[in-house]
Kinemage of the C-alpha trace (Angstrom):
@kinemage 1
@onewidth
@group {chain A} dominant
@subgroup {mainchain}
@vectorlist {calphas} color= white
{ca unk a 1} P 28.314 -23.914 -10.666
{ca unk a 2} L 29.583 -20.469 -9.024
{ca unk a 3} L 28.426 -19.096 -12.653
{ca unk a 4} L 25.111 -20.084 -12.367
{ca unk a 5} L 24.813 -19.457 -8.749
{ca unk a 6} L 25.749 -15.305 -9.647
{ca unk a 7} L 23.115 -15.216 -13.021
{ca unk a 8} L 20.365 -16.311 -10.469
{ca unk a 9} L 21.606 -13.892 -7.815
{ca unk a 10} L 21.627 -11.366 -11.041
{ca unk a 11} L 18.399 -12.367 -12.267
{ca unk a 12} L 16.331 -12.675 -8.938
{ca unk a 13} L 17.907 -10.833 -6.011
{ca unk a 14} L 20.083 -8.102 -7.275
{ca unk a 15} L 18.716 -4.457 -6.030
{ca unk a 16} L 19.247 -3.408 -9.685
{ca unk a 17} L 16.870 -5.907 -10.593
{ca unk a 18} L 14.047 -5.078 -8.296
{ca unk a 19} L 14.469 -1.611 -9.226
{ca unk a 20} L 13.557 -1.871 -12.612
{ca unk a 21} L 10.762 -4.923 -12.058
{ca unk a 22} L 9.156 -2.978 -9.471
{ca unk a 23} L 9.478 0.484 -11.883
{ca unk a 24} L 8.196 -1.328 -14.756
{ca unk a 25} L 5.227 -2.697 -12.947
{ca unk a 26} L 4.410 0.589 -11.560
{ca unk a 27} L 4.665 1.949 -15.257
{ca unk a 28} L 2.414 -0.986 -16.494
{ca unk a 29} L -0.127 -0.794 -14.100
{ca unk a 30} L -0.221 3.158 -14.078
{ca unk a 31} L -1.343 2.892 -17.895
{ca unk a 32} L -3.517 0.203 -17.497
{ca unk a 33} L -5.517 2.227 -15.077
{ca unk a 34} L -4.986 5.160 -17.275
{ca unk a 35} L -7.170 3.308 -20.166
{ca unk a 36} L -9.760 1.763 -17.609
{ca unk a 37} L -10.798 5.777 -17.229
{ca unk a 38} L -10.071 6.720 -20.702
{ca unk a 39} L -13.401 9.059 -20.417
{ca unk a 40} L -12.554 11.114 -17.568
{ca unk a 41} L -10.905 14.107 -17.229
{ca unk a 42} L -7.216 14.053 -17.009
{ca unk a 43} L -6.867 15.519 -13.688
{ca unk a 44} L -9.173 12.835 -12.300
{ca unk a 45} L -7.700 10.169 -14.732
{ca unk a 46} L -4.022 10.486 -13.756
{ca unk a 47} L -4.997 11.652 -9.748
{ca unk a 48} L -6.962 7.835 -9.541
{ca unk a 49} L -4.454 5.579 -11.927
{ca unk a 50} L -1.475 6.690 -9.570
{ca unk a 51} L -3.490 6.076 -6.435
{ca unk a 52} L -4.896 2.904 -7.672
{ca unk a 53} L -1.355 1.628 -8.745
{ca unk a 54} L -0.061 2.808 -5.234
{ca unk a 55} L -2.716 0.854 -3.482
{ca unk a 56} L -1.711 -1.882 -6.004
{ca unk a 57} L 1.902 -1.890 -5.428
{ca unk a 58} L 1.557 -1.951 -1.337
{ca unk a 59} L -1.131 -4.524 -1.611
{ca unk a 60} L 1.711 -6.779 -2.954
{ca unk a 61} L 3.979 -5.914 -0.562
{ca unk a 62} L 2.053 -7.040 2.184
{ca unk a 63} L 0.923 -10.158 0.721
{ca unk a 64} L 4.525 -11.441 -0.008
{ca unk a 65} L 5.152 -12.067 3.888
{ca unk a 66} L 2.241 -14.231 4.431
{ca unk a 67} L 2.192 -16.058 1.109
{ca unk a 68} L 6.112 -16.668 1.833
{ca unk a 69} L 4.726 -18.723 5.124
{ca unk a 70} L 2.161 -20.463 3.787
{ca unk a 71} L 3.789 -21.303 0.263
{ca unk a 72} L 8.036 -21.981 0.645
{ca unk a 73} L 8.024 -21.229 -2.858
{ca unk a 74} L 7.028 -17.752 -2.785
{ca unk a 75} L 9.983 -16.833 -0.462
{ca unk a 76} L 12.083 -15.985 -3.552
{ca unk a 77} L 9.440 -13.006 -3.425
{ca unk a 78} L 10.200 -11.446 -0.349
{ca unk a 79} L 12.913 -9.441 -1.414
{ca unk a 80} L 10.969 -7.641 -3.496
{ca unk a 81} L 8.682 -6.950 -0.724
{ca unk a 82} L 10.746 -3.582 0.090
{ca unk a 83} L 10.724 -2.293 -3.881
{ca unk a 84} L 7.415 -2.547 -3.885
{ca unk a 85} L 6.825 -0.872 -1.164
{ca unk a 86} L 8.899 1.961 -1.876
{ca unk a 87} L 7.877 2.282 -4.972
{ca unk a 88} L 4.338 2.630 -3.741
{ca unk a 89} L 4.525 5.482 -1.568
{ca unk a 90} L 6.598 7.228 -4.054
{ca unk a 91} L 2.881 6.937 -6.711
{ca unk a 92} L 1.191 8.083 -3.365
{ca unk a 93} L 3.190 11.203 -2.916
{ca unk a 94} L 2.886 11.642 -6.428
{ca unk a 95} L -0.993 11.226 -6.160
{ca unk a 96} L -1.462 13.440 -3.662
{ca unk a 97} L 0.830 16.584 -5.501
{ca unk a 98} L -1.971 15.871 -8.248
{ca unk a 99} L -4.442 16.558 -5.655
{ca unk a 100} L -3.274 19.424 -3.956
{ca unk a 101} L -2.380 20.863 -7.931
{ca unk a 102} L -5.041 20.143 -9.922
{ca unk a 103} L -7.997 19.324 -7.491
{ca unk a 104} L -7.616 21.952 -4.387
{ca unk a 105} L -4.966 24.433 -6.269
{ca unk a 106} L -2.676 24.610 -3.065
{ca unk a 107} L -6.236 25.519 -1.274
{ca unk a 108} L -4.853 23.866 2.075
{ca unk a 109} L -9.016 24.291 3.742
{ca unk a 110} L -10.317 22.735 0.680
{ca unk a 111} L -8.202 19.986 1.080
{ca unk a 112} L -9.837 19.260 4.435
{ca unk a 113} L -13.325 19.430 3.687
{ca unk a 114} L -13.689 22.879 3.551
{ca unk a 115} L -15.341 25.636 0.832
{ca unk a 116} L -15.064 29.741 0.569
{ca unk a 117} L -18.393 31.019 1.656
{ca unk a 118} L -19.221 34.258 -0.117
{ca unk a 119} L -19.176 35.634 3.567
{ca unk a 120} L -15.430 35.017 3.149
{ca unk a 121} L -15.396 32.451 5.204
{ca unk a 122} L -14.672 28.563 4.913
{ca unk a 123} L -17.489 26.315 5.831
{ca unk a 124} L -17.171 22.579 6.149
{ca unk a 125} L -19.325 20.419 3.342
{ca unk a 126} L -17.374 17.719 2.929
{ca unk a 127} L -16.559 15.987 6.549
{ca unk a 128} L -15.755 12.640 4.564
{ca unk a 129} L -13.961 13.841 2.562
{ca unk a 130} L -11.832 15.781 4.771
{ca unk a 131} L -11.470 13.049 7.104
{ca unk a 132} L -10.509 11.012 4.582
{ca unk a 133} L -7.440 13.433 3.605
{ca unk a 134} L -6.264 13.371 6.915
{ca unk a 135} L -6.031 9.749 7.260
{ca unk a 136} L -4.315 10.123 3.739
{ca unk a 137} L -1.601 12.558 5.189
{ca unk a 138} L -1.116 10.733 8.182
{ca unk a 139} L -0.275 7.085 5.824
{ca unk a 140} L 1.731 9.285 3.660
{ca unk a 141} L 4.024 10.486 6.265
{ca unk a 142} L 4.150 7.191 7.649
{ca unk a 143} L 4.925 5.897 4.060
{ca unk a 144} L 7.490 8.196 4.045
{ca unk a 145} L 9.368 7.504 7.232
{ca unk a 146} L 9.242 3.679 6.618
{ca unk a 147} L 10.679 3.701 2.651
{ca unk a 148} L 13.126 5.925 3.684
{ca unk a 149} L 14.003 3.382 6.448
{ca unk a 150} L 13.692 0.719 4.067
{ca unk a 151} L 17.717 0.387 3.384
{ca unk a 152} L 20.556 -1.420 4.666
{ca unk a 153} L 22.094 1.850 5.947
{ca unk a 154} L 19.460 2.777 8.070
{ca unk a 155} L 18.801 -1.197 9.657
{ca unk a 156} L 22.860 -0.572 10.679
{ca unk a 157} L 21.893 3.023 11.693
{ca unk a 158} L 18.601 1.720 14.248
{ca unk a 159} L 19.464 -1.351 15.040
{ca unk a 160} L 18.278 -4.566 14.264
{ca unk a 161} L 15.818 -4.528 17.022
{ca unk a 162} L 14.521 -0.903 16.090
{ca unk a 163} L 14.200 -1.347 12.896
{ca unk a 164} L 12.554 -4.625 12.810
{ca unk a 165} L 9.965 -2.891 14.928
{ca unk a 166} L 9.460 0.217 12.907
{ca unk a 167} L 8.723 -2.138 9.613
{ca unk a 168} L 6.403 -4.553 11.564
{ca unk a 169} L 4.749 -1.332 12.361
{ca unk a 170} L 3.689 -1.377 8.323
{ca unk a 171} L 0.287 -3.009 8.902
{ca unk a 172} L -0.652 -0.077 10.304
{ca unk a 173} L 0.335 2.016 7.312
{ca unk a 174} L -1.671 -0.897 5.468
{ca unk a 175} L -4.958 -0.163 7.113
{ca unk a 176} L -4.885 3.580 6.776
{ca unk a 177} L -4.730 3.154 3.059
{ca unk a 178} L -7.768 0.570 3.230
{ca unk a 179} L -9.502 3.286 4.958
{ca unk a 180} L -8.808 6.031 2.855
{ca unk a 181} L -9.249 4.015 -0.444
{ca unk a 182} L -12.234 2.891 0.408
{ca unk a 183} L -13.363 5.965 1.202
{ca unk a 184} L -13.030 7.503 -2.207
{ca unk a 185} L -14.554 3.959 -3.920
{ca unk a 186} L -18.014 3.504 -1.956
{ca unk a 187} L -19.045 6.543 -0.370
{ca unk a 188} L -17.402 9.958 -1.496
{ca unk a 189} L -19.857 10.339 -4.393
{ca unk a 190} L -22.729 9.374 -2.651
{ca unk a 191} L -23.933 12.891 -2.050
{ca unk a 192} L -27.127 13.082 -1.948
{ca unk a 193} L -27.880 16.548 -3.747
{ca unk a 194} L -25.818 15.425 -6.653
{ca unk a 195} L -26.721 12.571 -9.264
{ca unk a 196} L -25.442 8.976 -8.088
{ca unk a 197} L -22.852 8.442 -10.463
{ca unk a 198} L -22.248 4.816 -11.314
{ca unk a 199} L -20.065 2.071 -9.602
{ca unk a 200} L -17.110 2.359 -9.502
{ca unk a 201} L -15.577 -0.764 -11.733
{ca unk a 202} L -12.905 -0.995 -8.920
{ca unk a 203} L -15.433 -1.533 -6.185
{ca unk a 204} L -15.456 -5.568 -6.380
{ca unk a 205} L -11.529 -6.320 -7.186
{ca unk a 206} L -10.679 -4.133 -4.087
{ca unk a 207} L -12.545 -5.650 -1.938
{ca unk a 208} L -11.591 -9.230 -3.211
{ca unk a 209} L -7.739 -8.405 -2.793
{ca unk a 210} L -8.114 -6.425 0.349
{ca unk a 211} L -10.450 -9.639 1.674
{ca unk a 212} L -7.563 -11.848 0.097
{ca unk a 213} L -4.532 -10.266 2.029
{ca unk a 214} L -6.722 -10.246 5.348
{ca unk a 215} L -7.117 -14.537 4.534
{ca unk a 216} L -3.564 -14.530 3.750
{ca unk a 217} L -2.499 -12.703 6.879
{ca unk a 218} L -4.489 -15.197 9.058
{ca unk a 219} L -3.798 -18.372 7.871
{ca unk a 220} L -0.172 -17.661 8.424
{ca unk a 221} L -0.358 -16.796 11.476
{ca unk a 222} L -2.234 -19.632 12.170
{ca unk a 223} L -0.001 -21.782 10.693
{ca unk a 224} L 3.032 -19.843 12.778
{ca unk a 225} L 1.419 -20.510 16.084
{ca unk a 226} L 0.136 -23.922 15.009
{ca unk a 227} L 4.103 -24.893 14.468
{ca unk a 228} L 5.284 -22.788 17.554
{ca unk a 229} L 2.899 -24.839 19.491
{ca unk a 230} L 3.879 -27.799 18.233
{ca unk a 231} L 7.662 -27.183 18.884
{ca unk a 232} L 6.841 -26.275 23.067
{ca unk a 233} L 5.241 -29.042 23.073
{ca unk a 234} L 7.830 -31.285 21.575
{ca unk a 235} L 10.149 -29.916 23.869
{ca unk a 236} L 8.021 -30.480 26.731
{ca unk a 237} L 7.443 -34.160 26.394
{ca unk a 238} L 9.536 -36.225 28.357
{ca unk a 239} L 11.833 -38.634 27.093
{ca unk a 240} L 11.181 -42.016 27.968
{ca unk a 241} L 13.485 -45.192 27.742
């Protein structure tokens, strides 16, 4: 019994474990988004695989707390929740080094929306763009601060209370990179001295799993409240002989 008891522990909950699933799927997915742009250049092929796996990779992360409410089966999942997380912002660090490489060649103004005028002077012509960045940055740093807070050491380090704050505080981090992905999906392209390219393939299965977390997020809190209510009102009702 106590040998079967540590395999599972092995097989489903060690950290070693959810290293390496959560590395492989990042891996998988990376190359599977990789051949889904096979034509494009490889600046632009590797800069939107890694983003897309990114998005991917925190998409999962925030559905596992829901689904684990709604579905008691799924709570073997929730350890995973933090791998995959981490793991994400790492592909969304390593995204935007592509960027700031290959795209705006450490061009800090481009980056922001801006071009060299032959006056010598940067002009804005891209205000989405560059408002898109920014929101970018400002989930990346916030990626940042809550994988690296995303380890036993640092929950001892806050406090329980602190730190259970600072990673509720991740569906914040979760919008921004709705905001900024969709950005680059719908409208970025949509200049309108340029040709229209066509749509992007991604367009439909982002909004369905962006539309599916948002579902998932509200039925379990429904389904919280629904039970908290429930429970006061248990309590509340008197006891009669």
């Amino acid at each position: 019994m106590e040998k079967t008891s540590r395999f599972k522990n092995l097989m489903g909950f060690g950290w070693k474990t959810r290293h390496l699933v959560a590395i492989i799927l990042a891996v998988a997915g990376t190359y599977g988004f990789l051949e889904l742009r096979a034509q494009w250049s490889e600046m632009h092929r590797w800069n939107r695989a890694i983003g897309d796996m990114s998005f991917v990779m925190v998409a999962l992360s925030m559905a596992t707390g829901p689904l684990s409410r709604l579905i008691p089966a799924f709570r073997k999942l929730i350890p995973f929740r933090r791998e995959l997380g981490i793991y994400g912002i790492i592909l969304a660090a390593i995204h935007t080094m592509i960027i700031l490489i290959g795209w705006v060649n450490w061009d800090f103004w481009r980056l922001f929306g801006f071009e060299l005028h032959p006056a010598g002077v940067y002009v804005m012509v891209q205000q989405g763009f560059g408002m898109a960045n920014v929101i970018g940055i400002i989930a990346l740093v916030y990626g940042l601060v809550l994988a690296l807070s995303s380890s036993n050491w640092s929950q001892r380090l806050l406090g329980a209370s602190v730190w259970k704050f600072l990673q509720q505080s991740a569906y914040v981090l979760w919008m921004l990179i709705v905001i900024h992905t969709a950005y680059f999906l719908y409208f970025h392209f949509l200049d309108y001295h340029k040709n229209t390219p066509e749509p992007n393939a991604l367009q439909i299965p982002f909004a369905i799993m962006v539309s599916t977390i948002m579902l998932l997020q509200l039925a379990a809190f429904l389904k919280t409240w629904k039970l908290r209510r429930n429970r006061v009102m248990s309590d509340q009702t008197p006891i009669t002989d």
